[in-house]
Each structure stands twice: as C-alpha cells, then as structure tokens.
Backbone as a ProteinNet text record, in pm:
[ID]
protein_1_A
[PRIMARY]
XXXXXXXXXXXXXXXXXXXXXXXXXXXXXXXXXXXXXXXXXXXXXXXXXXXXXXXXXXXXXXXXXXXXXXXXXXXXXXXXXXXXXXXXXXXX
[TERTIARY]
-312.3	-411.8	-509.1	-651.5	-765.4	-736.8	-811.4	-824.5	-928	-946	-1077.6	-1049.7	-1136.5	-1126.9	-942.7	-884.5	-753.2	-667.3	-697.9	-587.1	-621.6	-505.7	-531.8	-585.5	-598.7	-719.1	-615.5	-495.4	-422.9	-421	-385.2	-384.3	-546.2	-617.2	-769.3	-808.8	-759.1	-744.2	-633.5	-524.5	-417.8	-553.9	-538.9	-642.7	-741.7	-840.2	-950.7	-865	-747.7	-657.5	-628.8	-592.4	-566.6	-627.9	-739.1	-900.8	-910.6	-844.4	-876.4	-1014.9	-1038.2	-1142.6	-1238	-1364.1	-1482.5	-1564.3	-1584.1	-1673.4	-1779.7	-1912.6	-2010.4	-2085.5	-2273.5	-2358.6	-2353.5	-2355.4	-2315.8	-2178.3	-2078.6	-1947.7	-1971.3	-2042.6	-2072	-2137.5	-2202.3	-2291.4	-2263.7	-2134.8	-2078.2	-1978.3	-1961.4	-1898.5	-1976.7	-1942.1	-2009.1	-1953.2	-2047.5	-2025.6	-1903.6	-1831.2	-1678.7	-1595.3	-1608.4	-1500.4	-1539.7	-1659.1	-1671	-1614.6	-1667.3	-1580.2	-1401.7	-1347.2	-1210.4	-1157.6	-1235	-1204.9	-1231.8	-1331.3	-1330.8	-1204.2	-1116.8	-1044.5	-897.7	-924.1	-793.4	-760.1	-938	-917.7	-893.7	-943.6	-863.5	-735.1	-682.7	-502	-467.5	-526.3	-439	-472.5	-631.2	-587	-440.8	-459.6	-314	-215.4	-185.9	-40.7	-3.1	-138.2	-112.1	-45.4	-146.2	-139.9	-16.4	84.1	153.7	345.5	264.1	382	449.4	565.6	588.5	507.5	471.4	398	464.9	435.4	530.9	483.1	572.1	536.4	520	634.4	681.3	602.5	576.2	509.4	367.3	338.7	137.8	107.3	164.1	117.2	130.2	238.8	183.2	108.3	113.7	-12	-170.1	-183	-288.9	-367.4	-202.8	-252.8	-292.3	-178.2	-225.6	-388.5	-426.5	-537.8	-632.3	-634.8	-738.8	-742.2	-655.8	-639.7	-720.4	-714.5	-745.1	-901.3	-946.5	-1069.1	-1148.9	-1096.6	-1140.9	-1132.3	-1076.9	-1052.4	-1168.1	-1200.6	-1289.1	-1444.8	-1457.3	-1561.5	-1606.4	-1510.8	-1522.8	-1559	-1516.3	-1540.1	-1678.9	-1690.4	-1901	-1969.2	-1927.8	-2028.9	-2023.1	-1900.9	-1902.3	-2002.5	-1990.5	-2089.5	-2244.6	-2275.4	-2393.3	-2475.2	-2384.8	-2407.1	-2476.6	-2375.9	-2370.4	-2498	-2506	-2614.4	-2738.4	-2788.1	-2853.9	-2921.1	-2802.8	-2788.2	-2787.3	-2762.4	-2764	-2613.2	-2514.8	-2401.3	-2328.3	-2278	-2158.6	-2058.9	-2012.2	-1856.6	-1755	-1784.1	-1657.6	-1634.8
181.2	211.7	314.5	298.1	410	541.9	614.5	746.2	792.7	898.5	917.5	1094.9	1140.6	1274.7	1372.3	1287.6	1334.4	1281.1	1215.8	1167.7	984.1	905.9	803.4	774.3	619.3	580.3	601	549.8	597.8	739.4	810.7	975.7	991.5	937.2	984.2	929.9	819.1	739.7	809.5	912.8	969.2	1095.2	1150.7	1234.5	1223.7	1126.5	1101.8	1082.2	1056.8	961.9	1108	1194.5	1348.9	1444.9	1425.4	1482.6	1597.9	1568.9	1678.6	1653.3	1534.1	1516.4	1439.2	1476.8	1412.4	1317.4	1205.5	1044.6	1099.2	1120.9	1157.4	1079.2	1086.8	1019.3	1090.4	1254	1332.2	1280.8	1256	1281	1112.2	1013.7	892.2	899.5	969.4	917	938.4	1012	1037.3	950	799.9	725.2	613.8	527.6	387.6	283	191.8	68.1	-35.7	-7.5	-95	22.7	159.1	260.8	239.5	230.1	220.4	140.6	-34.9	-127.8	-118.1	-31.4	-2.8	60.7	162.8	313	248.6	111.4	32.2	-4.8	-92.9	-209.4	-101.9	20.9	80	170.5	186.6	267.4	159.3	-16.9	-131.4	-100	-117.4	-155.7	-16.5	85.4	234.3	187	149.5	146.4	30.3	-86.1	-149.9	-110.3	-30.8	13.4	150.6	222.2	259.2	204.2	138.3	-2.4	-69.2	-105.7	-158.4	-68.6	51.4	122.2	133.5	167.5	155	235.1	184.2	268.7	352.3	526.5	613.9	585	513.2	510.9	622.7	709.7	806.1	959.5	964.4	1092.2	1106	1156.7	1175.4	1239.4	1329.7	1390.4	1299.7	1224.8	1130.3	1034.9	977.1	885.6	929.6	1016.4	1126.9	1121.3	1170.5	1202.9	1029.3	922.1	803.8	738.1	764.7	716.4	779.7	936.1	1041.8	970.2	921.5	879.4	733.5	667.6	567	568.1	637.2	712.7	735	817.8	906.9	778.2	704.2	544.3	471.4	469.3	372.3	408.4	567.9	616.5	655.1	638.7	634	508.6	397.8	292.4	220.7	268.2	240.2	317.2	471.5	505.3	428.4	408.2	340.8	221.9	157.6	67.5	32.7	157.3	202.1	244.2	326.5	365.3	255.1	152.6	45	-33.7	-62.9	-110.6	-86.5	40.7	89.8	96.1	94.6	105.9	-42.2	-118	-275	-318.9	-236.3	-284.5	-364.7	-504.4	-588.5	-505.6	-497.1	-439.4	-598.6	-661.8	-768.7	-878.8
-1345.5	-1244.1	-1301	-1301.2	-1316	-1267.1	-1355.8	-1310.1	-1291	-1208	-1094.4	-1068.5	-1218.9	-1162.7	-1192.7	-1259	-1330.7	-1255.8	-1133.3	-1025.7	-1031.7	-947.8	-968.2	-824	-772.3	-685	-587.8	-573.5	-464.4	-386.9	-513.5	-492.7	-422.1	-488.8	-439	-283.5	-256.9	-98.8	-29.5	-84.8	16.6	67.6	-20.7	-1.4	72.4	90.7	206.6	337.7	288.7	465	464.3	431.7	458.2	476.2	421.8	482.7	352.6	252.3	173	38.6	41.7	-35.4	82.1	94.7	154.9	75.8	119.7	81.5	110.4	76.9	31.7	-66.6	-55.6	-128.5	-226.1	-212.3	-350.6	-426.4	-356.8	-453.5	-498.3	-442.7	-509	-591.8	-663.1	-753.2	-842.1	-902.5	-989.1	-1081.8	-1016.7	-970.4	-1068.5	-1163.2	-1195.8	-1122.8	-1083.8	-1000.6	-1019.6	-1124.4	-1116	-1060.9	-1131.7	-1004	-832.6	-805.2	-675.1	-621.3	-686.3	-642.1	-626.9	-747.1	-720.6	-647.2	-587	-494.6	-328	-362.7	-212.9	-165.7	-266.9	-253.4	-202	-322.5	-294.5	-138.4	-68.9	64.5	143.2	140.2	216.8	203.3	41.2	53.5	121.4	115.9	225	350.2	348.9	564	591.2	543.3	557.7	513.7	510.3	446.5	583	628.6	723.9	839.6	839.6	941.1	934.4	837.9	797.1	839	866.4	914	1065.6	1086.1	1214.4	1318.9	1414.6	1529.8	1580.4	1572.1	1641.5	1806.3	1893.7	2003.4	2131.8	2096.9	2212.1	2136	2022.2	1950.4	1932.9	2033.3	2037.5	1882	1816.8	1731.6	1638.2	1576.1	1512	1496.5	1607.2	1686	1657.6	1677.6	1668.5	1491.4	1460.5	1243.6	1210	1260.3	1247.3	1246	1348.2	1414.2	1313.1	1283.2	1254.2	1081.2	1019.2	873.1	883.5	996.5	937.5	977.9	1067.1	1124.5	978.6	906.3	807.9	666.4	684.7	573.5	626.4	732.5	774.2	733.8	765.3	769	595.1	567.8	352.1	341.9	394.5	330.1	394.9	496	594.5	471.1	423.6	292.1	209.4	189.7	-1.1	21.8	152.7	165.7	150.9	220	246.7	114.5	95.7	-88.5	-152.5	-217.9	-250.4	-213.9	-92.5	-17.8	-78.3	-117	-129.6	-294.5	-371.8	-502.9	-610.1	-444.5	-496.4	-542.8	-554	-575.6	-488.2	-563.5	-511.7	-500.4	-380	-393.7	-394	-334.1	-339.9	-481.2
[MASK]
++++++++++++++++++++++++++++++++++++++++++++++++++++++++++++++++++++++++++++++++++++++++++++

C-alpha cells in the first residue's frame, strides 16, 4: 500500500474519520493525480467498513462518533471531488 506523507492511505482515511487530519484544497495540492485517485477509493473502502460494522443500537455516544466519521468521510470525499473537478482529474 502507498505512502502519503510517512503514513499509509488507510492510516491517512482513519485519521480524516477521526478528525485529526483536515481534506482541504490546500492539503490537495500537494497530492499528484494517481495519489488522489488512491486517497478517493481508500476514504470509499473506510466509509464501508464503517458501515460494515455492527450498529451500536442502545449507545447514543457511539451512534453519535459513528455518524460524525462518516460525516467527516463524506465531506473529504465531495472535496477530493470538487478538487478534481476542477483540476480536470478522473478519479474513477
């Protein structure tokens, strides 16, 4: 798996689902157009894998961190888009 900044794309997608690194037009541009395309695919395979976990039903607070990760996955991957969009890059 690539590396992105000394960490790999997973580590770098736990991280946005954790709110500790911010998706940004600045922190994109640092970025060449096959990492982008990879840093897309890998914040898809995290939102499903979120997604993919059991629903805490009876625990608001997890419910809560749930929702707020995939909130924060979604809203990385409308930039990476937009970015892209903009820059003319295929992501798919």
């Amino acid at each position: 798996m690539p590396n992105v900044k000394g960490k790999s794309l997973k580590a770098l997608t736990q991280d946005v689902a954790e709110g500790y690194t911010a998706v940004n037009p600045i922190f994109l541009k640092l970025f060449e157009p096959e990492q982008l395309k990879k840093i897309y695919r890998e914040i898809a395979k995290t939102q499903n894998d979120i997604r993919g976990e059991r629903f805490p039903t009876n625990d608001l607070a997890a419910i809560r961190s749930r929702n707020i990760k995939l909130q924060r996955l979604h809203s990385a991957s409308m930039i990476i888009r937009n970015f892209a969009k903009e820059r003319r890059i295929l992501l798919l």
